[in-house]
C-alpha positions as CSV (number, residue, x, y, z in Angstrom):
1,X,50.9,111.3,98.6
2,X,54.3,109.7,98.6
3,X,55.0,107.4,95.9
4,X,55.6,103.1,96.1
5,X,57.7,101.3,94.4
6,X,56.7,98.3,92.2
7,X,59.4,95.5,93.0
8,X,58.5,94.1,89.6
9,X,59.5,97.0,87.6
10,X,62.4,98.0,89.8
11,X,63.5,94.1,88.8
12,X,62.5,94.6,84.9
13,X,64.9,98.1,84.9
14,X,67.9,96.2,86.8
15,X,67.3,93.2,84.3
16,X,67.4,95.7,80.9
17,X,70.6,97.6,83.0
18,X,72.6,94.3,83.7
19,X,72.3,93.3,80.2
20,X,72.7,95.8,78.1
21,X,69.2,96.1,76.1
22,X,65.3,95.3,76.2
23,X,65.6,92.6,74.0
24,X,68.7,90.4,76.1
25,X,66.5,91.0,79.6
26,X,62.8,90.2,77.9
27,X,64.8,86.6,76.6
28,X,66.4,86.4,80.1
29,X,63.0,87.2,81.8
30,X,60.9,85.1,79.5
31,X,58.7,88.2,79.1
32,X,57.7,89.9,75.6
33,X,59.9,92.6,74.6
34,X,57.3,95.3,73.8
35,X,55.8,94.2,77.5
36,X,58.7,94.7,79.1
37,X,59.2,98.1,77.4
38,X,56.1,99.5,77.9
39,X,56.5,98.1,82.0
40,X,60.1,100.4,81.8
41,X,58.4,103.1,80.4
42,X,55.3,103.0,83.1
43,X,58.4,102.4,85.8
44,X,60.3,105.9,84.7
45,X,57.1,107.9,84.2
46,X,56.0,107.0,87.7
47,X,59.3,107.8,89.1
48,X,58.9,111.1,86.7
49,X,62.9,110.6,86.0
50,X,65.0,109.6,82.8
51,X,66.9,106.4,83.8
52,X,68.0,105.6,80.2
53,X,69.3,107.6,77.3
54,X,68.7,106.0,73.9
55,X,71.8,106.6,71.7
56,X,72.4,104.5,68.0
57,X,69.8,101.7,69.2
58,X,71.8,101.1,72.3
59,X,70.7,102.1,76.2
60,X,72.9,104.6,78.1
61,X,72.1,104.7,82.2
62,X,71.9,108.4,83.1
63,X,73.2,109.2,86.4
64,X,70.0,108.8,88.1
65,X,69.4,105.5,86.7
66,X,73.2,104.4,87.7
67,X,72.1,105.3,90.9
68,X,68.6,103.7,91.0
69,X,70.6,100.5,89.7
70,X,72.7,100.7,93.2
71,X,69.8,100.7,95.1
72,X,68.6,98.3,93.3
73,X,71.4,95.5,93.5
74,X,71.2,96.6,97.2
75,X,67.3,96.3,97.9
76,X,67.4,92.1,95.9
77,X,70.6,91.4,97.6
78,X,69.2,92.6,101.3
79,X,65.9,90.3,100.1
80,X,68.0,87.3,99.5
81,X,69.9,87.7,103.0
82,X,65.6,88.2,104.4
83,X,65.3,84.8,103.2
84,X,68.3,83.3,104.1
85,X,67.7,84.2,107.7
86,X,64.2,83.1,107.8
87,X,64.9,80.1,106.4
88,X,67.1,79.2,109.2
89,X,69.8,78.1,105.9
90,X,73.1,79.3,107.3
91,X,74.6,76.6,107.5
92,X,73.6,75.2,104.3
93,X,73.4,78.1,102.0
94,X,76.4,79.9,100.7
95,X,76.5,83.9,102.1
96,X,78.2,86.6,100.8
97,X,80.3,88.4,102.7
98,X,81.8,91.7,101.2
99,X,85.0,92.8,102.5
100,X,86.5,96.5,102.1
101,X,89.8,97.3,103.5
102,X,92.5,99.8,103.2
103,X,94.7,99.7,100.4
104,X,97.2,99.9,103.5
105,X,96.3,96.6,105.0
106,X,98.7,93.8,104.7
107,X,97.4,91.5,102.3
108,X,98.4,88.3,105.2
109,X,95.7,90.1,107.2
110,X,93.2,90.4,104.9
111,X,94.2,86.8,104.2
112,X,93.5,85.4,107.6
113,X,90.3,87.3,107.7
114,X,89.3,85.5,104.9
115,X,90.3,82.1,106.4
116,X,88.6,82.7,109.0
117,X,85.1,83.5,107.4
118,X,85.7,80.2,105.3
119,X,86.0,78.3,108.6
120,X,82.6,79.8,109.9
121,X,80.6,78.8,106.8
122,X,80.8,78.5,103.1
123,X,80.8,81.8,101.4
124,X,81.9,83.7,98.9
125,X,83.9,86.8,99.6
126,X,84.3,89.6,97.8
127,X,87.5,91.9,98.2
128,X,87.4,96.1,98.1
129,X,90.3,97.8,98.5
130,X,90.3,101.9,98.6
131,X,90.6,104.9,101.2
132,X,89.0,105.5,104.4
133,X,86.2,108.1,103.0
134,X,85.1,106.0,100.3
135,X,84.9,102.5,102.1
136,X,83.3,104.3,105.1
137,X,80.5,105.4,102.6
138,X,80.0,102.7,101.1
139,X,80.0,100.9,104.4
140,X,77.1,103.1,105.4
141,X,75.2,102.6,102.5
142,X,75.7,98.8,103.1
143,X,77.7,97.9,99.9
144,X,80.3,96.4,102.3
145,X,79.4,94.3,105.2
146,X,83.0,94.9,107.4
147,X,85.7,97.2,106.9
148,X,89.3,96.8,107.5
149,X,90.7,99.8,108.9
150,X,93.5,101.2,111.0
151,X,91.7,104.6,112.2
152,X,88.4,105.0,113.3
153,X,85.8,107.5,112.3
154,X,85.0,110.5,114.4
155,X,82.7,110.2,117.4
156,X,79.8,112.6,115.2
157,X,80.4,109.6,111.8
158,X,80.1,106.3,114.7
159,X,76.3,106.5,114.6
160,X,75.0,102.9,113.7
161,X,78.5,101.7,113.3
162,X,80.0,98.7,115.9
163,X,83.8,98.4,116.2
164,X,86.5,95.9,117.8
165,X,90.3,96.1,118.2
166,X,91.5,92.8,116.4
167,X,95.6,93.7,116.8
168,X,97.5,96.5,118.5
169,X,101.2,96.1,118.0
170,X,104.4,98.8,118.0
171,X,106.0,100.6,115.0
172,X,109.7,100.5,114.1
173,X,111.7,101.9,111.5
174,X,113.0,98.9,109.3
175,X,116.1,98.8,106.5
176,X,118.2,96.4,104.7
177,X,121.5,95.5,106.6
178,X,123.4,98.6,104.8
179,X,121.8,100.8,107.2
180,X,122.6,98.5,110.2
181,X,124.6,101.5,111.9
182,X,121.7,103.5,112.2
183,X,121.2,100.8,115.1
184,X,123.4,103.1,117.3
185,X,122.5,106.7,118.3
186,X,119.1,105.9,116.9
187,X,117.0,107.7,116.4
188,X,119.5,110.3,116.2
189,X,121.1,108.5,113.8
190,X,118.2,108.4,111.0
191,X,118.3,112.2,110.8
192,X,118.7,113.2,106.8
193,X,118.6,109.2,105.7
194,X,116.3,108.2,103.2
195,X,112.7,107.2,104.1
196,X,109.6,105.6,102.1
197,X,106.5,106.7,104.1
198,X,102.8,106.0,103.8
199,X,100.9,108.6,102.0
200,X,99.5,112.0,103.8
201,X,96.2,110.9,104.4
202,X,97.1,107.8,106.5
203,X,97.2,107.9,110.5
204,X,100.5,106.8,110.9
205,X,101.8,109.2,108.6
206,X,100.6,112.0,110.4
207,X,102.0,110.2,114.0
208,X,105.5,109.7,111.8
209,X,105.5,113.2,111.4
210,X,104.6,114.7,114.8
211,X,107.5,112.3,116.5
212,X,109.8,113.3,113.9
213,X,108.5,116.7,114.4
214,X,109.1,116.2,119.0
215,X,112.9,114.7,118.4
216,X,113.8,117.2,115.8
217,X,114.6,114.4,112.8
218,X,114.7,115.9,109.6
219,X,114.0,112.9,107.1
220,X,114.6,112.9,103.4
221,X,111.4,111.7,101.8
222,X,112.5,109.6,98.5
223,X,108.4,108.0,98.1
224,X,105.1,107.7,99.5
225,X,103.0,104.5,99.1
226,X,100.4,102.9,100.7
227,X,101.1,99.5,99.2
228,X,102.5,97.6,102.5
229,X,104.5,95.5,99.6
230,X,106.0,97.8,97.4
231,X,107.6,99.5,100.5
232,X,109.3,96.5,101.9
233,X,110.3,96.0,98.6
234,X,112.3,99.2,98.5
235,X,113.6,98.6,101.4
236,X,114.4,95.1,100.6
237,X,116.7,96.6,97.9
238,X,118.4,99.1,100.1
239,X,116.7,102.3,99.1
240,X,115.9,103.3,102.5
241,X,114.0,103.0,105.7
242,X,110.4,102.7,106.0
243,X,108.3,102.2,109.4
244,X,106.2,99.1,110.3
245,X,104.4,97.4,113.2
246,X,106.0,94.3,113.9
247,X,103.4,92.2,112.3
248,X,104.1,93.0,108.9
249,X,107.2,92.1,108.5
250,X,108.3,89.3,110.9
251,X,108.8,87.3,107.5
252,X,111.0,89.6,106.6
253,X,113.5,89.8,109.2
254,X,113.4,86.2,109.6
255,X,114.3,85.3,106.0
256,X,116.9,88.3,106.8
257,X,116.0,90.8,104.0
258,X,115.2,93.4,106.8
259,X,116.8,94.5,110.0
260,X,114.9,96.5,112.9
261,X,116.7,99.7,113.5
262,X,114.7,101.0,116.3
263,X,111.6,101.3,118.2
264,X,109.6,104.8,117.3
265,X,108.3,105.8,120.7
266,X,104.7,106.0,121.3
267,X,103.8,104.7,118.0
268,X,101.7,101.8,117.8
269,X,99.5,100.6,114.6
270,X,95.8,99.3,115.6
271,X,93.4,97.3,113.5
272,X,89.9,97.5,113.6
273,X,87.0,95.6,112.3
274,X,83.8,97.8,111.8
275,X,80.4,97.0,110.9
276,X,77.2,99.0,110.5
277,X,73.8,98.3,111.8
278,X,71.2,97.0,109.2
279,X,67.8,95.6,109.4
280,X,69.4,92.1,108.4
281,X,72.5,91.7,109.2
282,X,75.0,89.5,107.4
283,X,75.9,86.8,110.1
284,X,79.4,86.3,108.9
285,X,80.5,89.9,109.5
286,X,78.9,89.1,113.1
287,X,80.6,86.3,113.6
288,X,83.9,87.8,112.4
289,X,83.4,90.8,114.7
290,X,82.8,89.3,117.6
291,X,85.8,86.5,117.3
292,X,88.3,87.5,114.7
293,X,92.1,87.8,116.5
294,X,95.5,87.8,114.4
């Protein structure tokens, strides 16, 4: 017979977890603290699985009870948006709205998102920034409501997943006015200059080095980053070229700290928006999907 789960212990274990110790949760949860031991001991023994270690009078989670604690923060939170929804209390009840994005987004998008879900309703919004495996898990596992992304998953991940396009612009290698020569010949002339390039893993990296690849530039390579900032920095200061779609750094070359060398053929960086299907869906990533431009 398959096992249930008792919402009231699985509350009592996140309680104890959250706070450190029996004694802090039982005083939070008006409760009795050998009642609420005796419920945490019923909870692992039914779930025949350790989800604390006792060390010096304090509690350790064990991996297993790190993990039930996830699912845990995930099952109340999805309850709280069940009652949200029936209740009909968008308008008046604060949502949360989780957020992960690349740590190669510009920050101004990520910014305007963020307006733009403050516009819809109030909310909080919490901010994740990491790399495209990690958000797309955690996506799945709906930790995140909408992800930020430049690339899409494969056709064999996009099960349950719903995408939109929110900005397609071209690329073009950028420097600071000492490498305004490069302007002529290009992109013959960037051969052997110095370039800061996004990291291996990125999508425009690996389109940067098929083109440099089909017009036979060799490029010397002086850093990778991801951070869209610290690279126009370095350029900024003359250290050498880096590549860009238009949007990031019209600021730039207006203020005149940057000058557009040339246009890298075929090239173009696309953003993308992606949620994942879920019982109760958050209706600010909805509403951000379906109407969020730059």
């Amino acid at each position: 017979m398959n096992k249930w789960l008792n919402y009231h212990h699985l509350l009592y274990f996140q309680t104890i977890a959250e706070e450190g110790s029996v004694s802090k949760a039982a005083e939070k949860l008006c409760l009795g603290q050998p009642t609420l031991s005796a419920q945490l001991k019923q909870f692992e023994e039914h779930l025949e699985i350790v989800l604390f270690e006792r060390r010096h009078k304090r509690l350790i989670l064990t991996e297993h009870g790190k993990m039930a604690l996830d699912y845990a923060r995930q099952i109340f939170k999805m309850g709280n948006e069940m009652l949200e929804v029936l209740q009909d209390n968008i308008q008046t009840t604060k949502v949360h709205l989780q957020i992960g994005a690349l740590d190669s987004i510009p920050k101004h998008i990520i910014m305007e998102l963020t307006k733009s879900a403050y516009k819809i309703n109030p909310c909080t919004v919490s901010l994740i920034e990491g790399n495209f495996e990690e958000l797309l898990r955690e996506l799945v596992a709906h930790k995140i409501d909408l992800f930020v992304t430049n690339s899409l998953p494969t056709i064999s991940d996009m099960k349950g997943l719903t995408y939109r396009s929110v900005i397609k612009t071209p690329v073009y290698i950028y420097g600071s006015k000492k490498f305004k020569n490069l302007r002529k010949n290009f992109p013959a002339s960037i051969k052997n200059q110095p370039f800061i390039l996004p990291t291996f893993h990125s999508k425009l990296r690996s389109d940067l080095e098929h083109w440099f690849k089909t017009n036979q530039l060799n490029v010397n390579v002086i850093a990778e980053t991801q951070d869209v900032s610290l690279k126009k920095m370095m350029a900024e200061e003359g250290l050498g070229l880096i590549p860009a779609a238009s949007h990031n750094v019209n600021q730039h070359i207006n203020h005149g700290d940057l000058i557009k060398i040339g246009r890298v053929d075929s090239i173009n960086e696309e953003l993308f928006l992606i949620t994942a299907s879920r019982k109760i869906a958050n209706p600010l990533a909805l509403e951000l999907i379906k109407k969020f431009i730059i």
